[in-house]
mmCIF entry with sequence, helices, sheets and N, C-alpha, C, O atoms, coordinates in Angstrom:
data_MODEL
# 
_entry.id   MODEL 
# 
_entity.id                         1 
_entity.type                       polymer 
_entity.pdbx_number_of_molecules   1 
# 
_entity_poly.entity_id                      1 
_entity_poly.type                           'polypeptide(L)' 
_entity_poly.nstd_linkage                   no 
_entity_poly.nstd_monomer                   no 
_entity_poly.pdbx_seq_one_letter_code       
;(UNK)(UNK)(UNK)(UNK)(UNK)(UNK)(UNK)(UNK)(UNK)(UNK)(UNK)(UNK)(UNK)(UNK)(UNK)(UNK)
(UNK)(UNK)(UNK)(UNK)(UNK)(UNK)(UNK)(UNK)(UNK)(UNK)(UNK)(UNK)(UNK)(UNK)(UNK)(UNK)
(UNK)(UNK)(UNK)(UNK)(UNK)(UNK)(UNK)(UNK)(UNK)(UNK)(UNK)(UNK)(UNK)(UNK)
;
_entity_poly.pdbx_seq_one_letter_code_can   XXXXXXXXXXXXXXXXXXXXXXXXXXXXXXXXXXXXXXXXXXXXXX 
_entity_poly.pdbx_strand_id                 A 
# 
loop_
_entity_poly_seq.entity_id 
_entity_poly_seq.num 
_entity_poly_seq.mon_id 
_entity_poly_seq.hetero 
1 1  UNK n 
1 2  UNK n 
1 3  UNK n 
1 4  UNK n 
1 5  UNK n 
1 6  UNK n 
1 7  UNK n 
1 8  UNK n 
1 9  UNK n 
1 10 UNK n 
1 11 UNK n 
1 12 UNK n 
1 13 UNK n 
1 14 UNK n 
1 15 UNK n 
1 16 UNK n 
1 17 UNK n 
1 18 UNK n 
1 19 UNK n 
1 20 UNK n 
1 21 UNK n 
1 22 UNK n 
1 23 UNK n 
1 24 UNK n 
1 25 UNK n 
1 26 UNK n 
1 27 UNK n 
1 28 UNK n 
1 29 UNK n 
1 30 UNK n 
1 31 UNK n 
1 32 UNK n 
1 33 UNK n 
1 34 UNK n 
1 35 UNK n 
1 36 UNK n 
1 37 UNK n 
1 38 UNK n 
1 39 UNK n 
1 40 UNK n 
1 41 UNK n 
1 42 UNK n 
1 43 UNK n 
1 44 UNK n 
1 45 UNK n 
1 46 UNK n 
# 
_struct_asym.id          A 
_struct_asym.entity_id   1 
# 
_struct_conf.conf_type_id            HELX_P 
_struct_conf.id                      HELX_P1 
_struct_conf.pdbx_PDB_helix_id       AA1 
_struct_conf.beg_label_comp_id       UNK 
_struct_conf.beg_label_asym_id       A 
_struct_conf.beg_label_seq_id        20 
_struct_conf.pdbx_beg_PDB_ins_code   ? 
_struct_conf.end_label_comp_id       UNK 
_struct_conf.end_label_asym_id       A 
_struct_conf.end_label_seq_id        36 
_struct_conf.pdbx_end_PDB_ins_code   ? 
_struct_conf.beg_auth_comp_id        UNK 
_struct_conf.beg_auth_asym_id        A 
_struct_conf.beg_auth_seq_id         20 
_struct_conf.end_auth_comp_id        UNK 
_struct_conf.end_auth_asym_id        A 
_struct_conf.end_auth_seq_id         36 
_struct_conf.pdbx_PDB_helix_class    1 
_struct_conf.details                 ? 
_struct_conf.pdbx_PDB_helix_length   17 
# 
_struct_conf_type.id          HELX_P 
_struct_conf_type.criteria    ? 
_struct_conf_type.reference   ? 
# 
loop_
_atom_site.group_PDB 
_atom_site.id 
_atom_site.type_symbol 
_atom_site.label_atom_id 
_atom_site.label_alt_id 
_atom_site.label_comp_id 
_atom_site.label_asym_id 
_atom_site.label_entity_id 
_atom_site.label_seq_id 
_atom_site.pdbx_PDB_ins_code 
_atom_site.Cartn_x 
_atom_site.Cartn_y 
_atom_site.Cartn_z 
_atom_site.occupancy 
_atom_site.B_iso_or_equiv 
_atom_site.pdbx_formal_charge 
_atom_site.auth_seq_id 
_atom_site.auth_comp_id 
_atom_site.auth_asym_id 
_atom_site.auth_atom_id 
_atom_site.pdbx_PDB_model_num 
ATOM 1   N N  . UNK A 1 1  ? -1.518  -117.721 -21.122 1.00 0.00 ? 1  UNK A N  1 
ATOM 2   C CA . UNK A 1 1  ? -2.769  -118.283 -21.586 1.00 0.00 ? 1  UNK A CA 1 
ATOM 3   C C  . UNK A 1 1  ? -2.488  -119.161 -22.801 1.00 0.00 ? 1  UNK A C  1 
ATOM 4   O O  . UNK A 1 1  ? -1.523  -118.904 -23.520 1.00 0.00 ? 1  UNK A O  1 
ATOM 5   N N  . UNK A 1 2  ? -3.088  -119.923 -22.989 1.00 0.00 ? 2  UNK A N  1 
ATOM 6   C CA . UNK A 1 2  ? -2.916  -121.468 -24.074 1.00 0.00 ? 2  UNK A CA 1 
ATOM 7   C C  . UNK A 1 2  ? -4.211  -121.643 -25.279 1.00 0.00 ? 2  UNK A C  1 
ATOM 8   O O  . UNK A 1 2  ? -5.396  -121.722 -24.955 1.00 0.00 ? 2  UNK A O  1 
ATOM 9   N N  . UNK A 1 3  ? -3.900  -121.668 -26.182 1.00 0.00 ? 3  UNK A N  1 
ATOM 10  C CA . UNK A 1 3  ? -4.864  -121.474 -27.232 1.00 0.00 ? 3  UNK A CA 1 
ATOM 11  C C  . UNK A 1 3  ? -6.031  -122.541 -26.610 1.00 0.00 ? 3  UNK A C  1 
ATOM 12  O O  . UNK A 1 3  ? -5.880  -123.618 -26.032 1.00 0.00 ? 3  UNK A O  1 
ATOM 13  N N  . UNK A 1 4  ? -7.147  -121.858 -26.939 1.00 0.00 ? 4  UNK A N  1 
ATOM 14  C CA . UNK A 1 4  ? -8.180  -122.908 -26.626 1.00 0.00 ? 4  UNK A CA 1 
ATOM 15  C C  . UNK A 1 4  ? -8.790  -122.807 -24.970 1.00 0.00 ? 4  UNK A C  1 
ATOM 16  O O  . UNK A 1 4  ? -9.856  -123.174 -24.476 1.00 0.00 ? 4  UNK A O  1 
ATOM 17  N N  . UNK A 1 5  ? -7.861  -122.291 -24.528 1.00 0.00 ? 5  UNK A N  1 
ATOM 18  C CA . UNK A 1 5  ? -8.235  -121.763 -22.716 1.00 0.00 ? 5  UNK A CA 1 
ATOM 19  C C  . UNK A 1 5  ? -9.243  -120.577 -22.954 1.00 0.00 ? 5  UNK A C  1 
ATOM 20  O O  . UNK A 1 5  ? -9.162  -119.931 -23.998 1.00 0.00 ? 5  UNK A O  1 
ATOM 21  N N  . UNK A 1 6  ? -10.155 -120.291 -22.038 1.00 0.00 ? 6  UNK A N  1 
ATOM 22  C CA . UNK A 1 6  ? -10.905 -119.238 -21.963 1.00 0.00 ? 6  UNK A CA 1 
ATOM 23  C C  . UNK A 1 6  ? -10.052 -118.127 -20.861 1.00 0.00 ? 6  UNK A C  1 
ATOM 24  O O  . UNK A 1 6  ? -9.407  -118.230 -19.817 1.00 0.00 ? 6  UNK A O  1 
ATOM 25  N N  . UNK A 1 7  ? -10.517 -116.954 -21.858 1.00 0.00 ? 7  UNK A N  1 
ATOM 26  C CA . UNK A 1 7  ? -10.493 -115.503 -20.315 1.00 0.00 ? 7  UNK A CA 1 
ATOM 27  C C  . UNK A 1 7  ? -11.620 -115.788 -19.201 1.00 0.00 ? 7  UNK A C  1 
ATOM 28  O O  . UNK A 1 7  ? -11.277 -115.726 -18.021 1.00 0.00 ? 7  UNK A O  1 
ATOM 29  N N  . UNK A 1 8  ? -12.777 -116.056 -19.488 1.00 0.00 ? 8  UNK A N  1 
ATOM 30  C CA . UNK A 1 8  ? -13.373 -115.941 -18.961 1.00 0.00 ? 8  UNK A CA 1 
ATOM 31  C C  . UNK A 1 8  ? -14.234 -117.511 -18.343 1.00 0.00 ? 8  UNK A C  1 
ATOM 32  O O  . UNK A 1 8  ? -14.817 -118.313 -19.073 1.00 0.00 ? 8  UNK A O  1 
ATOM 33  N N  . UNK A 1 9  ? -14.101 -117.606 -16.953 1.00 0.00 ? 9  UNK A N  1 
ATOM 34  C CA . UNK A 1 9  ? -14.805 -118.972 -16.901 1.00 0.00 ? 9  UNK A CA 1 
ATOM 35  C C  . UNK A 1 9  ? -16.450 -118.843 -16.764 1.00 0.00 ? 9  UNK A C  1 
ATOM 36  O O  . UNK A 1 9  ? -16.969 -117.857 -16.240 1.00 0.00 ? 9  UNK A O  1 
ATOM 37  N N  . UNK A 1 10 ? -17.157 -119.879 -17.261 1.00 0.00 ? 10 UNK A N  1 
ATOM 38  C CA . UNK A 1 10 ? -18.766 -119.489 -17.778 1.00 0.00 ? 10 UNK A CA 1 
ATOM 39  C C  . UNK A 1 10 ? -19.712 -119.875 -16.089 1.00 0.00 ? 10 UNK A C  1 
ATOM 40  O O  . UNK A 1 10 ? -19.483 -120.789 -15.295 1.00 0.00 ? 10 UNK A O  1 
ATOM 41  N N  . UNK A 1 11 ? -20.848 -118.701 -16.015 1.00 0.00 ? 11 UNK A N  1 
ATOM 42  C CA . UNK A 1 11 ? -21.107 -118.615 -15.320 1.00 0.00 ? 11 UNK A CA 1 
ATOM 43  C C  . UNK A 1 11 ? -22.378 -119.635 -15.056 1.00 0.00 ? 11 UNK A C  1 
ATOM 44  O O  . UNK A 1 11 ? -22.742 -119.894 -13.909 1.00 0.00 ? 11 UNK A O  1 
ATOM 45  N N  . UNK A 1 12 ? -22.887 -120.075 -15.980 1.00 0.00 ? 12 UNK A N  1 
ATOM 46  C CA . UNK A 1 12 ? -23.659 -121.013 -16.491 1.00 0.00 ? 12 UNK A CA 1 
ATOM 47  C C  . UNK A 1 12 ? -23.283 -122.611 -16.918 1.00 0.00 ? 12 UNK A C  1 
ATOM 48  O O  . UNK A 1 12 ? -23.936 -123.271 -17.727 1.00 0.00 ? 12 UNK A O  1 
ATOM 49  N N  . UNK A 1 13 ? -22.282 -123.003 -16.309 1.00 0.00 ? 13 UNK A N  1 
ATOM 50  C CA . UNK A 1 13 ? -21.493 -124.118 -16.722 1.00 0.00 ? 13 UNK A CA 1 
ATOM 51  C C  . UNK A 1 13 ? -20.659 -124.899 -17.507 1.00 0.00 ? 13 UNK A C  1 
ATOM 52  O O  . UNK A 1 13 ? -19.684 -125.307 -16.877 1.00 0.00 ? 13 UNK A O  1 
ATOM 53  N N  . UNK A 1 14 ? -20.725 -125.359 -19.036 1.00 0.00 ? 14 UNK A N  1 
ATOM 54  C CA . UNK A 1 14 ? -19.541 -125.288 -19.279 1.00 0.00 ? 14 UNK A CA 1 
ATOM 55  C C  . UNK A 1 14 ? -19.524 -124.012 -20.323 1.00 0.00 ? 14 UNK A C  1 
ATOM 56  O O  . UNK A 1 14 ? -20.555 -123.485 -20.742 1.00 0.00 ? 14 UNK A O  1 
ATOM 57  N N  . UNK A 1 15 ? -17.817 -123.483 -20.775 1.00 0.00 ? 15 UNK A N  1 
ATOM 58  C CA . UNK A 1 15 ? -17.689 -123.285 -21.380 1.00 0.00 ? 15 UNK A CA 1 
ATOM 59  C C  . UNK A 1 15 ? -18.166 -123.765 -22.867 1.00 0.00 ? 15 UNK A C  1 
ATOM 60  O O  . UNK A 1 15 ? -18.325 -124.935 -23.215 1.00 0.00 ? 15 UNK A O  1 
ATOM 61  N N  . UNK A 1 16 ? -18.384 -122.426 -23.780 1.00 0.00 ? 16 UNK A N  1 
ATOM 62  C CA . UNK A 1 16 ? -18.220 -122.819 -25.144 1.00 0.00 ? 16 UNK A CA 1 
ATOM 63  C C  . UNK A 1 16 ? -17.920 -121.484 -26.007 1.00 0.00 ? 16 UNK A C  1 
ATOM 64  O O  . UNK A 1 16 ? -18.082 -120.289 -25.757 1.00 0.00 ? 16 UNK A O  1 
ATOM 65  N N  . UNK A 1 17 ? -17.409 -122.193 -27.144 1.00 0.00 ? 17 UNK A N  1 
ATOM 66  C CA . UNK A 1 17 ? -17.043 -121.057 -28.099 1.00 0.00 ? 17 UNK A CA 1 
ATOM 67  C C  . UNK A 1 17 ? -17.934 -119.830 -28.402 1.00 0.00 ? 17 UNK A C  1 
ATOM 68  O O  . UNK A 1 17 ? -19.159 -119.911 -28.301 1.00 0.00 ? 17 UNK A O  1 
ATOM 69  N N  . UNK A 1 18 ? -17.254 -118.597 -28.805 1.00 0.00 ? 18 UNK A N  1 
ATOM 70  C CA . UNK A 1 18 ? -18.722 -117.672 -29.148 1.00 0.00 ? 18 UNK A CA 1 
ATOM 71  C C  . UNK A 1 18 ? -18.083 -117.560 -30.582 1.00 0.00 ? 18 UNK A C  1 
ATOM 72  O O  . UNK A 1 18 ? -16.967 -118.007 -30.848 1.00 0.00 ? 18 UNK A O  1 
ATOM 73  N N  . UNK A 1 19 ? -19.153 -116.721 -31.754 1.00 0.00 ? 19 UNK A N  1 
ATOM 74  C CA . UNK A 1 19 ? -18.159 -116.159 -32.593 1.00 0.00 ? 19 UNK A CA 1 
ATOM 75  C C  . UNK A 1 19 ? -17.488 -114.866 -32.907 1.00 0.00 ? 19 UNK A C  1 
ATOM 76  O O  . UNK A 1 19 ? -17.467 -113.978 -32.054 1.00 0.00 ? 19 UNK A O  1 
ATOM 77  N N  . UNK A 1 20 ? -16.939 -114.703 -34.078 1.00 0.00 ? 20 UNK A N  1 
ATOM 78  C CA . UNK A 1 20 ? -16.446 -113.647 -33.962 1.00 0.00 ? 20 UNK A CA 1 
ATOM 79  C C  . UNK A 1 20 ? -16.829 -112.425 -34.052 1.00 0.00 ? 20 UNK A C  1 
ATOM 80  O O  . UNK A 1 20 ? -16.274 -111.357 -33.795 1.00 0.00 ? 20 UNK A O  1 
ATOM 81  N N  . UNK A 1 21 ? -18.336 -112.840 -34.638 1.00 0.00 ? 21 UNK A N  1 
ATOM 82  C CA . UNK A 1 21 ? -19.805 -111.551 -33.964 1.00 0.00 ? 21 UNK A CA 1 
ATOM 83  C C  . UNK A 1 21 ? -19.525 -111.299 -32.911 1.00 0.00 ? 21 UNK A C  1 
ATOM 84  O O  . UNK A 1 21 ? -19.021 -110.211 -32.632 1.00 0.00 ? 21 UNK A O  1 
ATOM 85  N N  . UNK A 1 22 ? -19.844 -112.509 -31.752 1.00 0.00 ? 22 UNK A N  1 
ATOM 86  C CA . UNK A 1 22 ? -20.258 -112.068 -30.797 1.00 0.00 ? 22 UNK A CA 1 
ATOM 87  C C  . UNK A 1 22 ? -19.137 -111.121 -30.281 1.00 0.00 ? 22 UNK A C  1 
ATOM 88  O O  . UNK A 1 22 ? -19.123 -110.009 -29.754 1.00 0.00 ? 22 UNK A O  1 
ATOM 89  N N  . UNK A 1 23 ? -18.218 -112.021 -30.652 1.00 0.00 ? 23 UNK A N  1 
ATOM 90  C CA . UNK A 1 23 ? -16.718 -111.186 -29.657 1.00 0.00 ? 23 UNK A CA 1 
ATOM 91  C C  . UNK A 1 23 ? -16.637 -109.431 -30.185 1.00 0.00 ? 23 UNK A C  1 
ATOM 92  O O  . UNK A 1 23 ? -16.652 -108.470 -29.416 1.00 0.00 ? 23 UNK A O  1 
ATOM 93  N N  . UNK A 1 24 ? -16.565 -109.382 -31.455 1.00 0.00 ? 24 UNK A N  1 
ATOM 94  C CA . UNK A 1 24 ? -16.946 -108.104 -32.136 1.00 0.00 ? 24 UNK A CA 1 
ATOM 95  C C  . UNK A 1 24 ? -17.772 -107.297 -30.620 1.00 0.00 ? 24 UNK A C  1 
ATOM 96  O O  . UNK A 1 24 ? -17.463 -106.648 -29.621 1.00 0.00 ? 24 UNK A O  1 
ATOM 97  N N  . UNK A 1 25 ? -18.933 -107.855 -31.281 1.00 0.00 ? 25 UNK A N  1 
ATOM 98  C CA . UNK A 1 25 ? -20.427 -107.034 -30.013 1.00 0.00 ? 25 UNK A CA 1 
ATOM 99  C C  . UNK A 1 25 ? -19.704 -106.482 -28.883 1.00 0.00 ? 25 UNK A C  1 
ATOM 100 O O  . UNK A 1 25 ? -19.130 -105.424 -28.624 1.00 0.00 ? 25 UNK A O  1 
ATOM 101 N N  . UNK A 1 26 ? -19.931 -107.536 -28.329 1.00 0.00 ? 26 UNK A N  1 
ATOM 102 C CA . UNK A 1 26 ? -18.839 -107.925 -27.022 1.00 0.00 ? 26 UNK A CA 1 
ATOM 103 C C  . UNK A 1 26 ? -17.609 -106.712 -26.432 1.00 0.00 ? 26 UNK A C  1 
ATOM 104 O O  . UNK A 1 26 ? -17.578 -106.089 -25.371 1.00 0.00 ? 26 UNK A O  1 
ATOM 105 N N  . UNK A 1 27 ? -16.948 -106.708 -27.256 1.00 0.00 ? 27 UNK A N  1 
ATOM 106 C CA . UNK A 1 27 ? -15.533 -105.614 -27.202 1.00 0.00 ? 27 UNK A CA 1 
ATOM 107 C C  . UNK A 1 27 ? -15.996 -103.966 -27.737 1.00 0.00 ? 27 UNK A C  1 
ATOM 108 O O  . UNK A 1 27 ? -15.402 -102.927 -27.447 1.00 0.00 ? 27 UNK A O  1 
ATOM 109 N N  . UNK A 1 28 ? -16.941 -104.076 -28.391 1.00 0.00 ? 28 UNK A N  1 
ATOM 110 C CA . UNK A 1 28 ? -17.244 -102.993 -28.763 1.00 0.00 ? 28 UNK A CA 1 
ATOM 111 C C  . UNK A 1 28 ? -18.300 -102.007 -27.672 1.00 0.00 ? 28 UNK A C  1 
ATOM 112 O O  . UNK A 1 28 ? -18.210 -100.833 -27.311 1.00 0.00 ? 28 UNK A O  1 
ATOM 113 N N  . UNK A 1 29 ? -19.027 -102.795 -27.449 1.00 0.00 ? 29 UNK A N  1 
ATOM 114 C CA . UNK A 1 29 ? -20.178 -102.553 -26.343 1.00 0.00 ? 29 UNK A CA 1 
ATOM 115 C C  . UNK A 1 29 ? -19.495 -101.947 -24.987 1.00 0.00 ? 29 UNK A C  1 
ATOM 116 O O  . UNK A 1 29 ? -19.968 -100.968 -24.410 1.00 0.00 ? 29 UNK A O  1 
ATOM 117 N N  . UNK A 1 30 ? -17.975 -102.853 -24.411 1.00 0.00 ? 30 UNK A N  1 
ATOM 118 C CA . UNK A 1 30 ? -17.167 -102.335 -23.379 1.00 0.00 ? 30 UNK A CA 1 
ATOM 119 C C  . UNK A 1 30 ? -16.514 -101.039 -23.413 1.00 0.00 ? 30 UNK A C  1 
ATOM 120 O O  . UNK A 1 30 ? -16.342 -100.229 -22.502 1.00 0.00 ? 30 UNK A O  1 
ATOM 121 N N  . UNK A 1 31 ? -16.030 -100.981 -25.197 1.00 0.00 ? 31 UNK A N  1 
ATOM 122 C CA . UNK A 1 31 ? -14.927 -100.316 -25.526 1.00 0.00 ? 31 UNK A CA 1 
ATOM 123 C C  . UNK A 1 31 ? -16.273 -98.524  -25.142 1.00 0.00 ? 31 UNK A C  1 
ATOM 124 O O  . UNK A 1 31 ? -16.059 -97.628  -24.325 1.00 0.00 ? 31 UNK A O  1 
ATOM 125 N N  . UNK A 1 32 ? -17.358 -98.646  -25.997 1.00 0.00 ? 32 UNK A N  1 
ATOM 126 C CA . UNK A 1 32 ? -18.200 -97.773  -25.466 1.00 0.00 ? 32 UNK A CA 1 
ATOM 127 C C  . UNK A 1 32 ? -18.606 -97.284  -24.078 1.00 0.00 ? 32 UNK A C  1 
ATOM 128 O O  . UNK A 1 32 ? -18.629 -96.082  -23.812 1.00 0.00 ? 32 UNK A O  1 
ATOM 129 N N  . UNK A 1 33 ? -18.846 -98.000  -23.415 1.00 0.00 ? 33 UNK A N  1 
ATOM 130 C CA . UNK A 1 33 ? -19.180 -97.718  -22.109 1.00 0.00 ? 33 UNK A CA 1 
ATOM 131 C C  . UNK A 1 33 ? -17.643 -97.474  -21.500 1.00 0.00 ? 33 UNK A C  1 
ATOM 132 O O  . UNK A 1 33 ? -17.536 -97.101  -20.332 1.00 0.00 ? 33 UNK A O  1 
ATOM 133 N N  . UNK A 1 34 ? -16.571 -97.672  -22.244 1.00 0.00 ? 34 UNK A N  1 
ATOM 134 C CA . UNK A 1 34 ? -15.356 -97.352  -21.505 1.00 0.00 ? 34 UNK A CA 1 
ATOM 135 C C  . UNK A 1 34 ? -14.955 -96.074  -21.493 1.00 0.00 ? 34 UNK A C  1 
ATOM 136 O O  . UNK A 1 34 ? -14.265 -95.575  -20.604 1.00 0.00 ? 34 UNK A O  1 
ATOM 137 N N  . UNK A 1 35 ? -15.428 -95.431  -22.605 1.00 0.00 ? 35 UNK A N  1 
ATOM 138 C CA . UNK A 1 35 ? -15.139 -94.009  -23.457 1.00 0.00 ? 35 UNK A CA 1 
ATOM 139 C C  . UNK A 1 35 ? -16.446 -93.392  -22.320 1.00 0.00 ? 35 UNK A C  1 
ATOM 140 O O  . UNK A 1 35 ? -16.260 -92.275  -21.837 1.00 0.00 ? 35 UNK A O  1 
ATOM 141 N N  . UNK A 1 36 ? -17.480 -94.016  -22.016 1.00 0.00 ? 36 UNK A N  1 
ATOM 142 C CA . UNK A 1 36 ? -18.519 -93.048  -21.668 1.00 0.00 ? 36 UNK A CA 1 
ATOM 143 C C  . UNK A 1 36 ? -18.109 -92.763  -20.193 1.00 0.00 ? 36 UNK A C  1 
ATOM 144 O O  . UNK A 1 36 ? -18.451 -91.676  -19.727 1.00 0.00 ? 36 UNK A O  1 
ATOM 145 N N  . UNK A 1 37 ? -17.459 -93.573  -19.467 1.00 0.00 ? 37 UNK A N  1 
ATOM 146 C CA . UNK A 1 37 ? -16.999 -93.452  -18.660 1.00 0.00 ? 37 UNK A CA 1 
ATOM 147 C C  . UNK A 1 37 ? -15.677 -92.822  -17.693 1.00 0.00 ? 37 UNK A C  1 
ATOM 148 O O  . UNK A 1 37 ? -15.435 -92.549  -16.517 1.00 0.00 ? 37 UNK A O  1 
ATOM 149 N N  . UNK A 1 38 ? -15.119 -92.800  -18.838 1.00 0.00 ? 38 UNK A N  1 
ATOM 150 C CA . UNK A 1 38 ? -14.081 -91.799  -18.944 1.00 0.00 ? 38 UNK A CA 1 
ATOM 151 C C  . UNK A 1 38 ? -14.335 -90.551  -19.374 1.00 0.00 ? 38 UNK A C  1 
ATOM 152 O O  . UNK A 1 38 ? -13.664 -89.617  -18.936 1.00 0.00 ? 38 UNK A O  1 
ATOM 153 N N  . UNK A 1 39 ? -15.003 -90.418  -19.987 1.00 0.00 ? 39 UNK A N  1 
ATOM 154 C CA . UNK A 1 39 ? -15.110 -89.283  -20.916 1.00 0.00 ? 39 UNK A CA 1 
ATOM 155 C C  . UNK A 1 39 ? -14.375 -88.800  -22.027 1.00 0.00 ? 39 UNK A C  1 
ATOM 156 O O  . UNK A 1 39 ? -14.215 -87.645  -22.423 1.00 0.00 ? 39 UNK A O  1 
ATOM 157 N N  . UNK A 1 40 ? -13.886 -90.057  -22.534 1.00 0.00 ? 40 UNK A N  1 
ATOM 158 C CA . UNK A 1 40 ? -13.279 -89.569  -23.515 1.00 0.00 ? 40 UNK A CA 1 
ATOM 159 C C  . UNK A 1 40 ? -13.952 -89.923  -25.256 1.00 0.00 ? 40 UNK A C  1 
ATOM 160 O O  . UNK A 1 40 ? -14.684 -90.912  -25.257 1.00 0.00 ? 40 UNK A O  1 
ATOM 161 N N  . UNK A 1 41 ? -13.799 -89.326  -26.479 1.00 0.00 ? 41 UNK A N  1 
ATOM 162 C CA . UNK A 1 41 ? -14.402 -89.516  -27.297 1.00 0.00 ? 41 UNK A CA 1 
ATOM 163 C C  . UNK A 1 41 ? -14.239 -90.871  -27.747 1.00 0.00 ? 41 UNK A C  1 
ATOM 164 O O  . UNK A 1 41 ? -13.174 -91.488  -27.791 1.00 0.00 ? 41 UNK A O  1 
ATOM 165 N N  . UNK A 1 42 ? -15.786 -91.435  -28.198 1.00 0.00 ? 42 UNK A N  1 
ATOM 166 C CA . UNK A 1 42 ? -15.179 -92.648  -28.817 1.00 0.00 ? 42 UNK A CA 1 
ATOM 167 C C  . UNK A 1 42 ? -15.747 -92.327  -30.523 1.00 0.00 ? 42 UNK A C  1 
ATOM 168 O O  . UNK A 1 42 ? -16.719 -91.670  -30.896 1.00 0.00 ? 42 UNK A O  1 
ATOM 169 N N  . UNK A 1 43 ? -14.713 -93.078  -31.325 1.00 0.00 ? 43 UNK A N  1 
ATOM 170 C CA . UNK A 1 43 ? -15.219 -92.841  -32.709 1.00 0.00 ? 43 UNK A CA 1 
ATOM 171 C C  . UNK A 1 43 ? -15.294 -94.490  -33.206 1.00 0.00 ? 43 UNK A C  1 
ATOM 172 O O  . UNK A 1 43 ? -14.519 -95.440  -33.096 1.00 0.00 ? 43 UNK A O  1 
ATOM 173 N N  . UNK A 1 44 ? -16.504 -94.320  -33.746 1.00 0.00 ? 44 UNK A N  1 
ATOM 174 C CA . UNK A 1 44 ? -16.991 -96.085  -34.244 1.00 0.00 ? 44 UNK A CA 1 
ATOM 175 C C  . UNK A 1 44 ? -16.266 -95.629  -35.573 1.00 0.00 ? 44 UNK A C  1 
ATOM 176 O O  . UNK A 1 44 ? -16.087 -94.452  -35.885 1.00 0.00 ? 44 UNK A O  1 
ATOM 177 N N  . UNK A 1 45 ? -15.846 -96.813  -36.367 1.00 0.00 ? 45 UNK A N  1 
ATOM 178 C CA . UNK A 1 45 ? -15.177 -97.700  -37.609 1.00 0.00 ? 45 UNK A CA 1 
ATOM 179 C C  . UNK A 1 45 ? -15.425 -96.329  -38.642 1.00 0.00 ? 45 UNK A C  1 
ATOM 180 O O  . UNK A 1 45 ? -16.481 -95.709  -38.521 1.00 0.00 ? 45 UNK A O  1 
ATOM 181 N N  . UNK A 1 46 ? -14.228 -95.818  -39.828 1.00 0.00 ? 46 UNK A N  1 
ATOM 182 C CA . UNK A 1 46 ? -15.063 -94.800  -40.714 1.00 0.00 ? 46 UNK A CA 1 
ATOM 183 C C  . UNK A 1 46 ? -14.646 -95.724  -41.728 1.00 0.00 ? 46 UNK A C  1 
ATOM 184 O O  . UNK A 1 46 ? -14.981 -95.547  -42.900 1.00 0.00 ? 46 UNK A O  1 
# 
């Protein structure tokens, strides 16, 4: 992958940047539902 390439291609047409909120949100929101799904504990930021 090449700086500036997306993971993900947009489903809505073009690509654009998000920030690093969103990406935050984003990874965190998965990382949860990943733990809930597994069942394993998740512990948010101390």
């Amino acid at each position: 992958m090449k700086i500036g390439e997306y993971l993900f291609k947009s489903r809505k047409g073009e690509n654009r940047p998000i920030t690093t909120v969103q990406a935050y949100r984003i990874i965190s929101e998965a990382a949860k539902r990943f733990y809930q799904l597994t069942g394993r504990k998740y512990v948010e930021d101390e």
